[in-house]
C-alpha positions, 0 to 999 in steps of 0.5 A, a space after each residue: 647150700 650144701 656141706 663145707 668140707 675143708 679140701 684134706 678130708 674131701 680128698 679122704 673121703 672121695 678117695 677112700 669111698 672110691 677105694 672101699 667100692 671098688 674092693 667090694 667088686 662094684 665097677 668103676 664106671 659106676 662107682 666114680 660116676 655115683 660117688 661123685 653124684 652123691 658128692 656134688 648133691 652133698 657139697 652143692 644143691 641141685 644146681 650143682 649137679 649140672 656139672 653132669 651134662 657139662 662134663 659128660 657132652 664134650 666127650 660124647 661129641 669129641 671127634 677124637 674120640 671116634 678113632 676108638 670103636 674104630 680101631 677096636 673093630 680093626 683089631 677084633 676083625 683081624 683076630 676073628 679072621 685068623 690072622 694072629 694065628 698065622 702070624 705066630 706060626 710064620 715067625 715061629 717058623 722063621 726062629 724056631 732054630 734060635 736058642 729061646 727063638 719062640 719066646 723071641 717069636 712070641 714078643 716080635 709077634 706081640 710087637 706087630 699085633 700091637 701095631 693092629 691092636 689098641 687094647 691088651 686083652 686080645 694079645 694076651 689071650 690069644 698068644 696064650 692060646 697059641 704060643 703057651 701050649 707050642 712053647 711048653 710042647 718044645 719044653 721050654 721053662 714055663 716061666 720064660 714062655 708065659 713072661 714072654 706072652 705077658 709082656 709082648 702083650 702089655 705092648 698093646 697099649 704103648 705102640 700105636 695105634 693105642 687106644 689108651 693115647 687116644 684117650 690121654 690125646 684127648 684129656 691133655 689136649 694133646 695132639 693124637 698123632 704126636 703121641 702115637 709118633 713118641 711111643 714108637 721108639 719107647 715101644 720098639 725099646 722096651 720089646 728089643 729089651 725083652 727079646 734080649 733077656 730071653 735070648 740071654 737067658 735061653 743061651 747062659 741056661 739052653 734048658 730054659 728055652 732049646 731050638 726047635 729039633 732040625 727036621 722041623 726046621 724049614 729051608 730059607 725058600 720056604 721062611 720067604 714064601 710063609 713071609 709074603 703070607 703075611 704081607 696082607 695084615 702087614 701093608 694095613 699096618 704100614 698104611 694105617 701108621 704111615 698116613 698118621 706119621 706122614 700127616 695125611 690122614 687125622 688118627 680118626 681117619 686112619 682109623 676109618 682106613 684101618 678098618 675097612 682095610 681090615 675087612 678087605 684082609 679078612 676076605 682075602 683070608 677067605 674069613 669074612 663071613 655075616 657071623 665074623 662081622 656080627 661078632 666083631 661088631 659085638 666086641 667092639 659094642 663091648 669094649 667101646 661102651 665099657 672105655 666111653 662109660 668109664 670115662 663119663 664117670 672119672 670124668 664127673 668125679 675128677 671134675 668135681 674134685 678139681 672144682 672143689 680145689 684138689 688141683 691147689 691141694 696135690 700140687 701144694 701137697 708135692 711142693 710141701 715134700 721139699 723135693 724138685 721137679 725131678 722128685 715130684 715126677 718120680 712120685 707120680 710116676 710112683 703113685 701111677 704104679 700103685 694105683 696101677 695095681 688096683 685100677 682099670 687103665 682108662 680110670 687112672 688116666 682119668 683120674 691123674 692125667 687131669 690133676 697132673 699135667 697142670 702140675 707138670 706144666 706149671 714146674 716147667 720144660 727147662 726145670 727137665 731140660 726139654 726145649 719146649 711146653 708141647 715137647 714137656 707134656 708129649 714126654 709126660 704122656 709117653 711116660 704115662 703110657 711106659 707107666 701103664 705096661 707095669 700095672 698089667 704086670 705087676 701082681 695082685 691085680 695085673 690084668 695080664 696075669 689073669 688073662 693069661 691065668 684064664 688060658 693057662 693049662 691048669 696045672 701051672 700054679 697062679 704064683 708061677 704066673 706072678 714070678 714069670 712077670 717079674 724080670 719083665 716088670 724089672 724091664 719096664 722099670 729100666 726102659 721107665 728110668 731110660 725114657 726119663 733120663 733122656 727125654 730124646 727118646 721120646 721127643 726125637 721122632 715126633 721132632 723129627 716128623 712134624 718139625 
């Protein structure tokens, strides 16, 4: 038989590993799935490494699951051909004589790509590929045009469809579709938030963001035919989210629908060419294999940890604080924001959605005056996925700010990019204690939807 460790210093030396690892640069996928081979062959014998196989196979043959290449190739598809491009130019056009009317452009067009794009990457490059520059040509204040980019493209996670509900969905035994319909009020929110502060903001101080010179304004006839333009990418939206919301379709299928409907735009916008498809192809190859194996090895690691009895030990840990039920959920919520300064995304749901949601169940729906268990836990996810958008803002390590610092012209010092994510992270922070205070605002349409 192998080591007996009491469950306190497991969890220092499980966590601390993982931490010392991931400082040194080494990826997480390997890191939590190595550590947590080299544990169970310590704490165990060969036996227990059977965990492994157990642990790895059902998420290798989950249907759920398979929405996930699907909708990344959706969205890779549509930004190879062009269409996020044109998409910016439209809506800039139509508010370009709005007072910080491009900031406003950049966070709706961030809105509506977030309904294409599951993941955070893509919006955030290519608006800062596209919007910083038109922006900063208009002299706007560099910090409201790059704050804009950032948080219009964090966006990507909270609206469906997103990559990061599917996979929460699938760890909490959630209904993928319910969440998707929960997190489109909280995301609708949080970006009318940000439209706000801008707009705001560019009218107290009009330097900070002045409209558009008249003579480039367009005439109403004109904003109308730009509009239609765009109804291509726009009808694929409200299809692939409509046969979801309406329950035609599992997410998976829509999924299906998605991508197919993705390639059929690309050739309408006269893009679809072997060299579009093949790089497509090879994102989607990327970004799916580095989420899957990331999740093989949190899942290894959690499923060790949980077996070892952490589950007893953080709950009664919690309970131990002598704070309610409202005093354990801000501390997650607390520990889900620190940890989002470190962490990948897919790793901290791993890592926390499983230790958790248990606890969350166990205090109970009443103790947060929520009617049901199911209406309990699909709050918690979409609270999770509110969560999220602040790790890619917050610094040192938000994904966003280095996304963005990679596009950035280079005269514009890393420490602007920080200071420009800070009003939007103080946004997030509001629409977090909101969605918390009043649960309905994630529990209504769902409710709504499917009765």
């Amino acid at each position: 038989m192998g080591l007996e460790i009491g469950i306190e210093w497991l969890t220092l030396i499980m966590f601390g590993s993982l931490l010392v690892l991931l400082m040194a640069g080494l990826p997480l996928a390997f890191v939590t799935g190595g550590l947590a081979c080299v544990f169970l062959f310590v704490l165990g014998d060969e036996r227990a490494l059977n965990i492994v196989p157990s642990r790895i196979f059902p998420l290798m043959t989950n249907y759920q699951l398979s929405a996930i290449p699907l909708f990344i190739f959706m969205a890779s598809m549509l930004e190879r051909a062009g269409i996020i491009n044109e998409m910016f130019d439209v809506i800039y056009k139509v508010l370009g004589g709005v007072k910080g009317g491009l900031a406003a452009a950049t966070i709706i067009a961030s809105t509506i790509l977030a309904a294409m794009v599951g993941v955070i990457g893509a919006a955030v490059v290519t608006m800062g590929i596209i919007a910083l520059p038109a922006m900063l040509k208009r002299d706007y204040d560099p910090k409201i045009a790059m704050g804009s980019i950032m948080a219009g493209g964090t966006l990507g996670i909270l609206i469906p469809p997103s990559i990061l509900a599917i996979i929460y969905a699938v760890v909490a035994e959630q209904s993928v579709g319910e969440l998707f319909i929960g997190a489109v009020v909280p995301g609708l929110m949080l970006s009318g938030l940000y439209i706000l502060y801008v707009i705001l903001s560019c009218v107290i101080d009009p330097k900070k963001g002045p409209p558009i010179p008249v003579e480039e304004r367009i005439p109403f006839r004109e904003k109308m035919r730009l509009l239609s333009n765009m109804s291509a990418p726009i009808v694929l939206i409200v299809i692939v989210l409509g046969v979801i919301f309406t329950g035609v379709a599992t997410p998976v299928e829509a999924a299906g629908i998605g991508t197919f409907g993705a390639i059929i735009v690309a050739a309408i916008h006269r893009n679809l060419d072997w060299q579009t498809l093949r790089e497509a192809s090879l994102t989607t190859l990327k970004a799916s294999a580095m989420v899957i194996w990331i999740m093989f090895g949190a899942t290894i690691f959690v499923g060790l940890y949980v077996l070892e009895g952490g589950q007893q030990f953080v709950q009664g840990a919690l309970e131990a604080t002598g704070l309610g039920p409202w005093g354990i959920l801000i501390i997650m919520q607390v520990v889900l924001v620190v940890l989002g300064m470190f962490l990948d995304w897919v790793g901290i749901l791993l890592l926390c959605v499983p230790i958790f949601v248990p606890i969350i169940k166990a205090l109970g729906a009443a103790s947060f005056g929520l009617d049901s268990p199911d209406d309990l836990v699909l709050w918690f996810g979409v609270l999770y996925l509110v969560n999220m958008q602040m790790s890619f803002l917050s610094p040192p390590f938000g994904y966003a700010l280095f996304y963005l610092r990679g596009v950035a012209p280079k005269e514009i010092p890393m420490t602007d990019i920080f200071k420009s994510a800070l009003p939007f992270l103080a946004l997030q922070i509001v629409g977090l204690v909101l969605c918390m205070l009043f649960p309905e605002l994630i529990t209504w349409l769902p409710n709504m939807v499917y009765g």
